[in-house]
N, C-alpha and C positions, 0 to 999 in steps of 0.2 A: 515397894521401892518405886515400881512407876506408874502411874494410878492415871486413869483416864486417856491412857495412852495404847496406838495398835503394836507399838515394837519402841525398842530403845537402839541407837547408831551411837556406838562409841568410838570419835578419834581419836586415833595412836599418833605419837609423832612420828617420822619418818626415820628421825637418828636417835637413837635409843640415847646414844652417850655422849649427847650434848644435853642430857636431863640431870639436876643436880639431884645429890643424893635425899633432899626429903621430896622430891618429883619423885623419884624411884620407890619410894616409902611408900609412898601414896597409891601405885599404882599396884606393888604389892599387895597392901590391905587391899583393894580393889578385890583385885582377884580374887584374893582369897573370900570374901565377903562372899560374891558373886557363886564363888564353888558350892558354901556351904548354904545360901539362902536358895529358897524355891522361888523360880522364874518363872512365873505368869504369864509372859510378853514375850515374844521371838525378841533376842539377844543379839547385835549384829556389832563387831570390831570389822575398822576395814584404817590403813593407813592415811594419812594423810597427802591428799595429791594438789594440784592447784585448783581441779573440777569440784573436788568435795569441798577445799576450803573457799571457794568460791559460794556454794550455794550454804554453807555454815555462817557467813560471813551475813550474808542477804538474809536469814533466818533470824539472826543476830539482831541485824538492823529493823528489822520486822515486828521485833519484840517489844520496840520503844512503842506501840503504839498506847500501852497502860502504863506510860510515862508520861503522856500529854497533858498538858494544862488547862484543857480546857474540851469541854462534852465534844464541841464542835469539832476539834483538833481530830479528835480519839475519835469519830466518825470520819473523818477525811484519811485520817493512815488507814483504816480500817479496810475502806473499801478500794483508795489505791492501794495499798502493799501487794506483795505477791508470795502466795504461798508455795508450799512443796508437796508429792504425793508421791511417797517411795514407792517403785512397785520391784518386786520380788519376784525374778523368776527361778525356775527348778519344782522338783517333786519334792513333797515330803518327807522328813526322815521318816529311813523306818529301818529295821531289827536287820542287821548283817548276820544273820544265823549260821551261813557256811565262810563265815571268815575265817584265816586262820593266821595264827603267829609263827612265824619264822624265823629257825636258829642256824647260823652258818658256821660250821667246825673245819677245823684242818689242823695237822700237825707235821713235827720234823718227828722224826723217827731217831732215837739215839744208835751210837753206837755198842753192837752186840744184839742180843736176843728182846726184844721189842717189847714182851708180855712179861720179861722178868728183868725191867730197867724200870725207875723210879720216875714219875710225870710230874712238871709243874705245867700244871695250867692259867691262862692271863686271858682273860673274860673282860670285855666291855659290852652296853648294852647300845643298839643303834638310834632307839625310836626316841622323839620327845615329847614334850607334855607343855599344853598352857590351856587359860580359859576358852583360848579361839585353837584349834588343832591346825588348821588352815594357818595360822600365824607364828607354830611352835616351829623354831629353827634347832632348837638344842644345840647351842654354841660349843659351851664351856660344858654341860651335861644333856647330853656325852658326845657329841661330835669330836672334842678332846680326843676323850678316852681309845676312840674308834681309831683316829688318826695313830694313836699311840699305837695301837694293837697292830698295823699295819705297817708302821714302821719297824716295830720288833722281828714281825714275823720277815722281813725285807733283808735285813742285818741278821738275823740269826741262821734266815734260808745260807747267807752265804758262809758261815762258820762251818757249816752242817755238809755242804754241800763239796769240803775237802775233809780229806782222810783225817790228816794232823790235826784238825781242829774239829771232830768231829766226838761233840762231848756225850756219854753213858748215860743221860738223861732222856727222853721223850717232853715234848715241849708240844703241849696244847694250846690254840689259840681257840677263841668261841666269842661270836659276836649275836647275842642274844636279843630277842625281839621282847616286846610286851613289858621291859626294864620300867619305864611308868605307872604299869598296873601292877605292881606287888609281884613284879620281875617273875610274870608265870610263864613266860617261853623258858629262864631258866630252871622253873618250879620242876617242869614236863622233863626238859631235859637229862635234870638230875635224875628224874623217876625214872626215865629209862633205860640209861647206861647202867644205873645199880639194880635195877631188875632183871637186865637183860643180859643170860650167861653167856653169850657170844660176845660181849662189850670186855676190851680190858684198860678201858680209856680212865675209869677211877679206880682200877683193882691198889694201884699202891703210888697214891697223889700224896708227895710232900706237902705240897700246898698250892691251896689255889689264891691268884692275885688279879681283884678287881679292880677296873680304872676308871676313874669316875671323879669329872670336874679338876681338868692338869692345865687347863690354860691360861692362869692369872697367879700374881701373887709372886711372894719370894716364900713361902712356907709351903712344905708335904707333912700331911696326916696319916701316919695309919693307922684305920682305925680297925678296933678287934674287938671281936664280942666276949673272945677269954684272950689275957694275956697269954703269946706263948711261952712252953717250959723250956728252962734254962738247955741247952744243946738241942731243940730241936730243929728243923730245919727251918721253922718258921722264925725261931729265932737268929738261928745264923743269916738267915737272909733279910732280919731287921740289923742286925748288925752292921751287914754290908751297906745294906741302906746308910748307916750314919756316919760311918766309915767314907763313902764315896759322897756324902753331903758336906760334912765337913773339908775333906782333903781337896776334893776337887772344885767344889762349888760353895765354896763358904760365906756367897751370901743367902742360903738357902737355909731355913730353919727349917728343921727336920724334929719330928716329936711323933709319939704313939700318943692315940685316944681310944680309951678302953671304954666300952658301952654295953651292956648286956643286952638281949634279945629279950624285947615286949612282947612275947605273946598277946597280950591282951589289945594289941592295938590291930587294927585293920589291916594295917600292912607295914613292912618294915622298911628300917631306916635305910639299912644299905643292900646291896645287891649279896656282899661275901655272907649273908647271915641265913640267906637261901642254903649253903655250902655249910655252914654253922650247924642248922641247924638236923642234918643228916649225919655231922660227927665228922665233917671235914675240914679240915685244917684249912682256913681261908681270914682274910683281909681286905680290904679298899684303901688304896691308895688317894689322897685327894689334897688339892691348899685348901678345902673346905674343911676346917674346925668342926663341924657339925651339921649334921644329915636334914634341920632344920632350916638351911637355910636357902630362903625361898626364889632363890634365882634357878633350883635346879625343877621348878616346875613353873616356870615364866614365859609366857612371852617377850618377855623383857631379856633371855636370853640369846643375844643374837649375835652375829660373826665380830663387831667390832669392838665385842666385849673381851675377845681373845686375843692375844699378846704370845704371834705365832715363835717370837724368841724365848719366852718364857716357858712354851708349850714343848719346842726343841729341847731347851735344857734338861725339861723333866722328864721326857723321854728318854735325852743319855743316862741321865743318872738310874732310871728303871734299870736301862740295857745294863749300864756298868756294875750293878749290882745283882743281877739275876745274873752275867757272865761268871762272873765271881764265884757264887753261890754254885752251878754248874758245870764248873771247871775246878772249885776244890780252891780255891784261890786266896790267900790268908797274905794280911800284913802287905799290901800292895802299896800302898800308902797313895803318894803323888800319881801312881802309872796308870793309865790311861788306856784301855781294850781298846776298844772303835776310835779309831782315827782315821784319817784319807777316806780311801771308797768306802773302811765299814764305818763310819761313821752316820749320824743320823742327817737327813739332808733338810734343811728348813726351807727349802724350793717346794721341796714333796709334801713336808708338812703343809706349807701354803697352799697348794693347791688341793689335798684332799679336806681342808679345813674350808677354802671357798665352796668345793665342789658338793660336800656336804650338808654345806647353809647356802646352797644355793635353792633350794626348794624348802618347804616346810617337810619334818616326817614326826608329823601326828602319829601315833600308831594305825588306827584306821585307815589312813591315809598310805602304807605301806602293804599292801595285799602282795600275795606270795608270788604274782607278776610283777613287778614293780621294778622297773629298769636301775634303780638305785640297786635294790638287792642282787639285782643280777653283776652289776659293775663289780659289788663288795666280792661275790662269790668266784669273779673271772680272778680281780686282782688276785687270791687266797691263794687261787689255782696256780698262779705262778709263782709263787714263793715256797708252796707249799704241799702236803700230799693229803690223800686221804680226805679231798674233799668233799665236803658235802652240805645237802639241807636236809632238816627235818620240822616235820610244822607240827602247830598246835594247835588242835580244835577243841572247842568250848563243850563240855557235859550236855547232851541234848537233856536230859530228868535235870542236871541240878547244873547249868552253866556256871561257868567263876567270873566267866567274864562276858562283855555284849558290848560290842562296838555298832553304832549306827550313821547311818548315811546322811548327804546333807553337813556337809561340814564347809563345805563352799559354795555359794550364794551369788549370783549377778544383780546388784540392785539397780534400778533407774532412776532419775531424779525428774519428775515432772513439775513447770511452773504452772503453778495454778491458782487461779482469784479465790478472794475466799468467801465464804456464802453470801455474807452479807452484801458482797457487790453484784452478787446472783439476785439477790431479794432488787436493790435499786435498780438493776438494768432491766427487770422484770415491770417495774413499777413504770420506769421509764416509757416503755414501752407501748404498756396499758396506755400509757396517759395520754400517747403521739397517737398509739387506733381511735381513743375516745374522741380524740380531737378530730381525727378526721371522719369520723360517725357523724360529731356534728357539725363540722361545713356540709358533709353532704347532705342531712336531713333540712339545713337548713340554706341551703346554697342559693336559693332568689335575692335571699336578703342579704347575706354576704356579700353577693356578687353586688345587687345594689350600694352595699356601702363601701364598695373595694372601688367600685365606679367612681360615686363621687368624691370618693378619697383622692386619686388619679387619672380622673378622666378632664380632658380639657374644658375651662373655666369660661363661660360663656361670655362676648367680646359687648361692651358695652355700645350702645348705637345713640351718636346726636340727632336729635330733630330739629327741623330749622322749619322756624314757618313763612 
């Protein structure tokens, strides 16, 4: 792909969503291209600013010089132009061996006996993914989803938190790390609540419900890797779902997509299929149609891609329908749970929406310090109980995963002439010593003829006899 070159600099535009959609097409295939082909050449995305498009611009213009019309032309650009010489500071990547992934849980405690009341749990995943990690914002997936989980857990701390409204459910929230790498913070997770007899956080999960990509669109998907059976909870609670899409939000199309679990593939399509495939009743939530599609592993994914009105709505409807489902609630039709203070607040949304895409979180990029996770885990704390983290480390004999350092780069732009005006101002040079080699080997004679070139002209004299 890049042949006689030391590295490739690709500009990004600056506003994602002033690119038309075959721009967007384009940049997709990019990517994707870039994923599956092998890199020879250090790979560098950096956005577009006026310093970079300034020396892109000069580079550009630099270029005409094997446009000239003429030998002579094409040696005169040649050796005025001005080149460029990136230089690259930082260390080398190398192998993050003690990194680890990080899962943050908390829940409401139902009312009654805690270990023999029935759990829904609501999972989103925090990290994102693009070809530059340093550039992955994860707008729409999952900064969405994260927002969504946070709002719930906000609204439901306060149903929970009075007697009368205090529903016989247990309500698990879990905001999961590593969701771009074949979602293994939830892989871990899973392994060891159900390994572990002091856990009764999955002894009796109605189901579990993933959130992934709620910021756009007037359609929700949920998608199942087995449809569920007629009465069971997964199904009462698809009910509700179309129940509160239709009555309350009726410009929202609302549909099940049913997809079986590929084994054979490297990793899978959605997050609930980790939960699938343990014999746990789960779903994903999304207006994404299909786990294919490639904005939820974009750079191209970024905050102005999300439509925090849209993002609100799909939150109430979550709430209105998981309410429903946990309170027993049949044939509501028009009436409306959350309104006034419970209501979902698109203030809140907005800002955990900015504050989210306010940094990139490459997964690498999110280590088990990392002041973001710290923020997610204070917020949790006050909504909610039984908080906590638990991490993931990688297999020393047979890792699943390896994240490596160097994912952010300071490059410099230096102007610089280019050889061939090194070879002439060389030649130049030569040719001003030789010159003065020989006035001074020969300097009588010089001087002689520099004399009568400029010396005063002898005055002629009349004689008279």
């Amino acid at each position: 792909m890049v042949q006689n070159g030391g590295g490739m600099v690709i500009l990004l535009p600056d506003n994602t969503s002033a690119l038309s959609p075959e721009e967007k097409q384009q940049l997709f295939e990019l990517e994707e291209e870039l994923l599956s082909e092998e890199i020879t050449v250090p790979l560098y995305f950096t956005q577009e600013t006026p310093q970079i498009t300034e020396v892109y611009d000069s580079v550009k213009t630099d270029s005409s010089v094997d446009q000239a019309s003429s030998g002579a032309e094409a040696l005169l650009k040649s050796v005025t132009a001005n080149g460029f010489q990136m230089v690259v500071n930082g260390p080398n990547s190398a192998a993050l061996g003690e990194f680890q992934i990080t899962n943050i849980q908390g829940k409401l405690s139902g009312h009654g006996i805690e270990e023999q009341l029935p759990t829904v749990a609501v999972v989103a995943h925090y990290d994102a993914f693009g070809i530059a990690p340093a550039l992955a914002y994860g707008a729409d997936s999952d900064a969405s989803g994260v927002t969504a989980v946070l709002e719930l857990a906000r609204i439901f701390s306060k149903l929970y938190t009075n007697s009368r409204t205090h529903a016989k459910f247990n309500i698990l929230f879990l905001l999961s790390g590593g969701g771009k790498f074949n979602y293994q913070g939830t892989k871990r997770w899973i392994e060891d609540n159900q390994e572990n007899a002091d856990s009764s956080l999955l002894t009796d999960v109605s189901f579990v419900l993933c959130l992934d990509a709620l910021g756009n669109e007037d359609q929700l998907h949920l998608h199942v890797s087995k449809p569920p059976k007629e009465g069971s909870p997964g199904d009462t609670f698809l009910k509700h779902l179309k129940e509160v899409s239709s009555s309350l939000f009726p410009s929202v199309e609302f549909g099940m997509v049913h997809k079986k679990i590929n084994l054979a593939q490297d990793t899978l399509a959605w997050e609930h299929e980790r939960f699938s495939i343990k014999r746990l009743p789960a779903f994903t939530l999304s207006h994404l149609d299909t786990h294919d599609n490639k904005i939820r592993r974009s750079i191209l994914d970024t905050r102005d891609g999300v439509d925090v009105q849209k993002l609100s709505r799909n939150t109430k409807i979550i709430a209105e329908a998981l309410a429903r489902y946990v309170y027993n609630f049949t044939d509501q039709g028009q009436t409306q749970i959350f309104t006034d203070t419970l209501d979902v607040q698109e203030s809140l949304v907005t800002a955990w929406m900015d504050y989210l895409t306010s940094e990139p979180r490459g997964t690498q990029l999110l280590n088990k310090d990392h002041q973001m996770l710290a923020t997610l885990e204070h917020t949790m704390e006050r909504y909610l109980k039984d908080v906590r983290r638990t991490t993931v480390k990688p297999d020393k004999r047979d890792p699943e995963f390896m994240f490596y350092s160097g994912a952010e780069f300071s490059m410099h732009a230096y102007s610089v002439k280019p050889a061939i005006f090194d070879l002439i101002l060389a030649l130049g040079i030569a040719a001003y010593l030789a010159l003065l080699y020989l006035l001074g080997q020969n300097f009588p004679t010089v001087y002689t003829g520099l004399k009568r070139l400029v010396g005063p002209k002898p005055m002629a004299v009349e004689k008279r006899q």
